[in-house]
C-alpha positions as CSV (number, residue, x, y, z in Angstrom):
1,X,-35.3,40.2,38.5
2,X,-36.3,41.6,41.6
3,X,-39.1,44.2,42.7
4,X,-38.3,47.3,44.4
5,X,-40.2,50.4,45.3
6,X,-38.5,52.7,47.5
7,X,-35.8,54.8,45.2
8,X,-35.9,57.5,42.8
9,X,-34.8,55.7,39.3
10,X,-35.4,56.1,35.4
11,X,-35.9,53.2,33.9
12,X,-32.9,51.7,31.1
13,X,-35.4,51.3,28.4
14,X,-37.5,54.0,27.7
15,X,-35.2,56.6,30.3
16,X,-37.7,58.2,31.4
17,X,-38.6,58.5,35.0
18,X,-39.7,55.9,37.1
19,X,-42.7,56.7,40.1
20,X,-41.6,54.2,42.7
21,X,-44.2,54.6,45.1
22,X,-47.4,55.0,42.1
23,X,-45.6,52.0,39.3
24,X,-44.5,48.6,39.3
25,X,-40.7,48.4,38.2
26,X,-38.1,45.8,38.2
27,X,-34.4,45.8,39.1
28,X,-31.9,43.4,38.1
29,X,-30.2,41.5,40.9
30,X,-26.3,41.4,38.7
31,X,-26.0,44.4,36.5
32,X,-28.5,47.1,38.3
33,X,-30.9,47.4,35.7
34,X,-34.1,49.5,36.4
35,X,-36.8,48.8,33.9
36,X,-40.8,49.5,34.1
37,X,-42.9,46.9,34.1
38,X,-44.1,47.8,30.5
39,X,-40.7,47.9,29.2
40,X,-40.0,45.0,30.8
41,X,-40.2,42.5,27.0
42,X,-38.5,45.5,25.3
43,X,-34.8,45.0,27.3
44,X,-32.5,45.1,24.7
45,X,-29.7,45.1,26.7
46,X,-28.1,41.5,27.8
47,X,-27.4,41.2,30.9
48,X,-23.5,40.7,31.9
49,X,-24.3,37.0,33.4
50,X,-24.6,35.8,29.9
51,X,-23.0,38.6,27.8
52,X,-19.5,38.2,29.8
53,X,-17.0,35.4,29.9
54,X,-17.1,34.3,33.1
55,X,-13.5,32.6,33.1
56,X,-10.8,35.1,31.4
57,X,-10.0,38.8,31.5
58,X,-9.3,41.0,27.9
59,X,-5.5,40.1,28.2
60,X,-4.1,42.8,25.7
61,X,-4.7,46.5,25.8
62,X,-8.1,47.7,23.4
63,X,-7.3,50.9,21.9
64,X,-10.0,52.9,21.1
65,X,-12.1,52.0,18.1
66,X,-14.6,55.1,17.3
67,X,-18.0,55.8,17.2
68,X,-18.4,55.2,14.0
69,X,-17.4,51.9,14.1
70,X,-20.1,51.3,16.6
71,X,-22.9,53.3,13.9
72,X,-23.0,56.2,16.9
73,X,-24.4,53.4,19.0
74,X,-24.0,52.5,22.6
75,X,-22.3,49.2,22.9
76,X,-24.5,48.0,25.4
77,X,-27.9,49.2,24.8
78,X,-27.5,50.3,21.2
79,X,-28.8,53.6,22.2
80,X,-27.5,56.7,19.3
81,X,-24.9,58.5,21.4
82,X,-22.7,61.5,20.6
83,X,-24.3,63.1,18.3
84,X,-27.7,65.1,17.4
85,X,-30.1,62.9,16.2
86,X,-31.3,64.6,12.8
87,X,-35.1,63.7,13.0
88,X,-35.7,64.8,16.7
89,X,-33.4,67.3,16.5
90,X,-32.9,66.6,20.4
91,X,-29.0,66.5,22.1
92,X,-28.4,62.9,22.2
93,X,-26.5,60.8,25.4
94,X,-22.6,61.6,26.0
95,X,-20.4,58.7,24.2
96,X,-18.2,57.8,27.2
97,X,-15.2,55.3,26.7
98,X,-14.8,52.0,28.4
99,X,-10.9,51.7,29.1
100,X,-11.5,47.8,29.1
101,X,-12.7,47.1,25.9
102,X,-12.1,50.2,24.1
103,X,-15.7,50.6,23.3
104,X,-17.6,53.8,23.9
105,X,-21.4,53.9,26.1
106,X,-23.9,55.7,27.0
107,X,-24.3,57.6,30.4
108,X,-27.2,55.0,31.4
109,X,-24.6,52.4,30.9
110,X,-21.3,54.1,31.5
111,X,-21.3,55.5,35.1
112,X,-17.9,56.5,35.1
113,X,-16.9,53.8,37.4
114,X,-13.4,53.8,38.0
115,X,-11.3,50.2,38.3
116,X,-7.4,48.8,37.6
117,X,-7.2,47.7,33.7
118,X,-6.0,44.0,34.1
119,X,-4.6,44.0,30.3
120,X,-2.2,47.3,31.5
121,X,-1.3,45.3,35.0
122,X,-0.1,42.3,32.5
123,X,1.8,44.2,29.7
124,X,3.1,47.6,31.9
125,X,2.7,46.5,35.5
126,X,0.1,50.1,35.6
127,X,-2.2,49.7,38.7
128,X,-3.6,53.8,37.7
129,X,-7.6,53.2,37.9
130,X,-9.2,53.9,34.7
131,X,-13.2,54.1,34.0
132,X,-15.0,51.3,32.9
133,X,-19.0,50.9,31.8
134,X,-21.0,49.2,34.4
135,X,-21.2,45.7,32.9
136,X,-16.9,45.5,32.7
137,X,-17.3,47.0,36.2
138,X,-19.5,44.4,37.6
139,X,-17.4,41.9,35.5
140,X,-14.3,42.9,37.3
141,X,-15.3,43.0,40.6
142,X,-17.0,38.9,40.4
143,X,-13.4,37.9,38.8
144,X,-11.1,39.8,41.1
145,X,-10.3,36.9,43.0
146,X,-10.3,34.2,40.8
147,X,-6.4,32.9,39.6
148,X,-7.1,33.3,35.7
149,X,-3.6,35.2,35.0
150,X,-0.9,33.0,33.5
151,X,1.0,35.7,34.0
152,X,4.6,34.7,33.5
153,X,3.6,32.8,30.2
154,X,1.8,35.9,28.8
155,X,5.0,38.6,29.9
156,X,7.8,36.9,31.5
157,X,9.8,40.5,31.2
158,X,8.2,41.4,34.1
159,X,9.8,39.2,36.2
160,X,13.0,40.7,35.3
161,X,12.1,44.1,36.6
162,X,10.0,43.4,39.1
163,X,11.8,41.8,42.3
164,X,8.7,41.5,44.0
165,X,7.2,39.0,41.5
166,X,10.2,36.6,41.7
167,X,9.7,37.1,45.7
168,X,6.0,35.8,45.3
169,X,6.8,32.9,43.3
170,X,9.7,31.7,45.5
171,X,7.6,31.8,48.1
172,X,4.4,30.1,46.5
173,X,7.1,27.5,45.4
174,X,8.2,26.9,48.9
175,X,4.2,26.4,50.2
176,X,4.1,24.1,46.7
177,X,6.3,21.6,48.5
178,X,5.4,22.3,52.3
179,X,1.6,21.2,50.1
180,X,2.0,17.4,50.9
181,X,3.3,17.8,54.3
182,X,0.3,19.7,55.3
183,X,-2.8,17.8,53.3
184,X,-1.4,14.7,55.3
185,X,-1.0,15.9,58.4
186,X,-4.4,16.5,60.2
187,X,-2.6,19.0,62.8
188,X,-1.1,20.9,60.4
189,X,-4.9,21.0,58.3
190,X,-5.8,22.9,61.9
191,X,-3.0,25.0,61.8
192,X,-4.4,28.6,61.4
193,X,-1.8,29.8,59.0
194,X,-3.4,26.4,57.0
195,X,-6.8,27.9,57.9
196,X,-5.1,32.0,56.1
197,X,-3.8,30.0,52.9
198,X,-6.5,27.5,52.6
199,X,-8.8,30.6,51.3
200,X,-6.3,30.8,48.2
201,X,-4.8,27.2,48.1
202,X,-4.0,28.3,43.9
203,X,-1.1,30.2,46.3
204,X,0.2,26.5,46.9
205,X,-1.9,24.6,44.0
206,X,-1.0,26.1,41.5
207,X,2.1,28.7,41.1
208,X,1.6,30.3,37.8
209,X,-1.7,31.7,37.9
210,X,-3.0,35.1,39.4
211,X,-5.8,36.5,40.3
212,X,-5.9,40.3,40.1
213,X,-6.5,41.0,43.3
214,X,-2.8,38.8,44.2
215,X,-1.2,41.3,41.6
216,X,-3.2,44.0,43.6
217,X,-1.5,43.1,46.8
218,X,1.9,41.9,45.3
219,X,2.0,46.0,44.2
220,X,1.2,47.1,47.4
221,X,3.6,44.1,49.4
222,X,0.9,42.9,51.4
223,X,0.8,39.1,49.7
224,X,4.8,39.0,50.3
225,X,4.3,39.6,53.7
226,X,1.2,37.2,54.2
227,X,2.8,34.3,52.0
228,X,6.2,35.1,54.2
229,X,5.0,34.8,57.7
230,X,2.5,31.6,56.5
231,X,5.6,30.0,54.8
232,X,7.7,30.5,58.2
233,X,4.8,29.2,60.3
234,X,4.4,26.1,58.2
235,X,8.0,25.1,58.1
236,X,8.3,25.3,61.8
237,X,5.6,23.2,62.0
238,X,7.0,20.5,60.1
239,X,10.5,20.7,61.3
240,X,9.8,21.8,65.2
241,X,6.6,20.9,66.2
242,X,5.2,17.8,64.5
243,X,7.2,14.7,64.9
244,X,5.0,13.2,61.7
245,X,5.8,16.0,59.7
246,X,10.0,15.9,61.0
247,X,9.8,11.9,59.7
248,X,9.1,12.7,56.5
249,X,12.7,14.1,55.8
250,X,15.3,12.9,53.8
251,X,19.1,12.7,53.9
252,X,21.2,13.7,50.9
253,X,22.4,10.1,49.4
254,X,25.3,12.3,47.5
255,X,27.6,13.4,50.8
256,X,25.5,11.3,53.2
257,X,25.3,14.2,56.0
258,X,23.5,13.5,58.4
259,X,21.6,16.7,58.5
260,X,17.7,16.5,57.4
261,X,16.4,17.6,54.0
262,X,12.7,18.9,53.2
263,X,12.3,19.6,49.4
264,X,11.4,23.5,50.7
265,X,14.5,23.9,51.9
266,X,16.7,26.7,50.3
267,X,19.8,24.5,50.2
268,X,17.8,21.6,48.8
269,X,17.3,20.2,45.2
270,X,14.7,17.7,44.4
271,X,15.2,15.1,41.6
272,X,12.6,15.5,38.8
273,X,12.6,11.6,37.9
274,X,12.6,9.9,41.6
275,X,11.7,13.0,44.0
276,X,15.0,12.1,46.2
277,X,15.7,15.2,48.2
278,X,19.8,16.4,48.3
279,X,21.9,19.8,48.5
280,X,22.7,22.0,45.9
C-alpha cells in the first residue's frame, strides 16, 4: 500500500470518513482501496492481485444468482446489502449487480463502472458495455490485451456469420507463414510494419487466440485494416525488396512452372508432411 494525504475519501472498512490532512490512511496501489491506519489489520476484503485469475476470463454468461444466495452480503467485502438491518434499524448499502460474474456488491465496491462482458463477446458477438464491480473492472482492464480467447474452439458459429472473423484469421495465417521469412532476415526485423506487429507477435505466433481488445478492434474493423496493410508491406518485402527473402521461394514440383511460390501466397498449398510449397 501506498500513503496519500491530499483527497477527500471514506475509508472501505469502517466507511466512515477519512481527514486526509489530520489522519494517516492508506491506499491500495491495484484495486483503490482507502483504509485508516487503524483499520488497516481489519481489511477483509482481498485484494484482486490474489483474489483474480490472472490468466482466463469467465468464458460463459453468469446469470444472476440472488441475494440470498450471498446471505444479503456483499461479495467482496461481505458487507449486509439490500436490506434493513433489523438490530440497527439503519437503511443498509444498495445491492448493485456485477454483469461479469452475476454476483451482487455494495456501492463501496460496485461503482457502477461500465465495461464489454467478454463471456457475451464469445457466445453473442455483443460489444453493449455493461457495469461491473471494481475488482472485475480492474481485472478487465490488466487482461485486455493479453490473447487468452480460444475463440474458435469455444464458438466456431461465429465464424459463420461473422465475415470479418474469417477476414482476421486469413490474414493472421498469411503473417503465420511471412513469420520465418521475417525472424531470419535482420532487415525485415527493422522493417517498421515488423516493428507495428512485433507488439502483438500472438497476431503471427499464434492464430487462434484473442485478446479482447483484438475482438474490440475486429468489431470496429481497425485490426483488418492494420493486419491488411502490415501483411502487404511484409510480402513486398520478401518478394521485391530483399533478395534473401526472394531466395527462399520455391517452385511447384507438380507442373514445374517456373513462376515462384511463398507458402503465403493465395494460389499456394503447403504439404503438411515435407513443407514443399505448390498451387492449388
Amino acid at each position: 500500500m501506498t500513503h496519500d494525504s491530499l483527497l477527500r475519501l471514506y475509508c472501505n472498512v469502517c466507511h466512515r470518513r477519512i481527514w486526509c490532512t489530520i489522519q494517516t490512511f492508506y491506499k491500495c496501489s491495484v484495486c483503490d482501496l482507502f483504509t485508516h491506519l487503524k483499520c488497516k489489520e481489519s481489511i477483509s476484503k482481498m485484494c484482486q492481485t490474489y483474489k483474480t485469475p490472472q490468466t482466463v476470463f469467465i468464458m460463459t454468461i453468469r446469470p444472476e444468482i440472488g441475494l440470498s444466495s450471498q446471505q444479503h452480503r456483499c461479495a467482496d467485502c461481505r458487507r449486509f446489502i439490500g436490506l434493513a438491518n433489523k438490530k440497527s434499524k439503519q437503511v443498509l448499502p444498495e445491492a448493485r449487480i456485477c454483469d461479469y460474474q452475476g454476483r451482487y456488491h455494495c456501492s463501496n465496491c460496485h461503482k457502477n463502472e461500465q465495461t464489454v462482458i467478454p463471456a457475451r463477446v464469445i457466445r453473442n458477438w455483443d460489444f453493449s458495455t455493461r457495469t461491473v464491480c471494481q475488482r472485475c473492472s480492474n481485472m478487465l482492464e490488466l487482461l485486455s490485451n493479453h490473447p487468452v480467447i480460444p475463440l474458435e474452439s469455444i464458438n466456431a458459429n461465429l465464424f459463420s456469420h461473422i465475415d470479418d472473423l474469417v477476414t482476421v484469421k486469413n490474414l493472421r495465417m498469411t503473417l503465420s507463414n511471412l513469420r520465418l521469412y521475417v525472424h531470419s532476415c535482420k532487415s525485415a526485423q527493422q522493417h517498421n510494419s515488423f516493428a507495428k506487429l512485433k507488439i502483438k507477435l500472438h497476431l503471427m505466433d499464434n492464430v487462434d487466440m484473442y485478446s479482447m481488445q483484438d475482438l474490440i478492434k475486429i468489431n470496429d474493423g481497425t485490426l483488418i485494416e492494420e493486419l491488411r496493410s502490415i501483411s502487404q508491406d511484409l510480402i513486398k518485402h520478401v518478394k521485391e525488396n530483399c533478395e534473401l527473402c526472394a531466395a527462399k521461394g520455391f517452385y511447384c514440383e507438380i507442373c514445374k512452372s517456373s513462376e515462384l511460390l511463398f507458402p503465403f501466397d493465395l494460389n499456394a498449398e503447403v504439404c503438411e508432411k515435407c513443407s514443399s510449397v505448390y498451387h492449388k
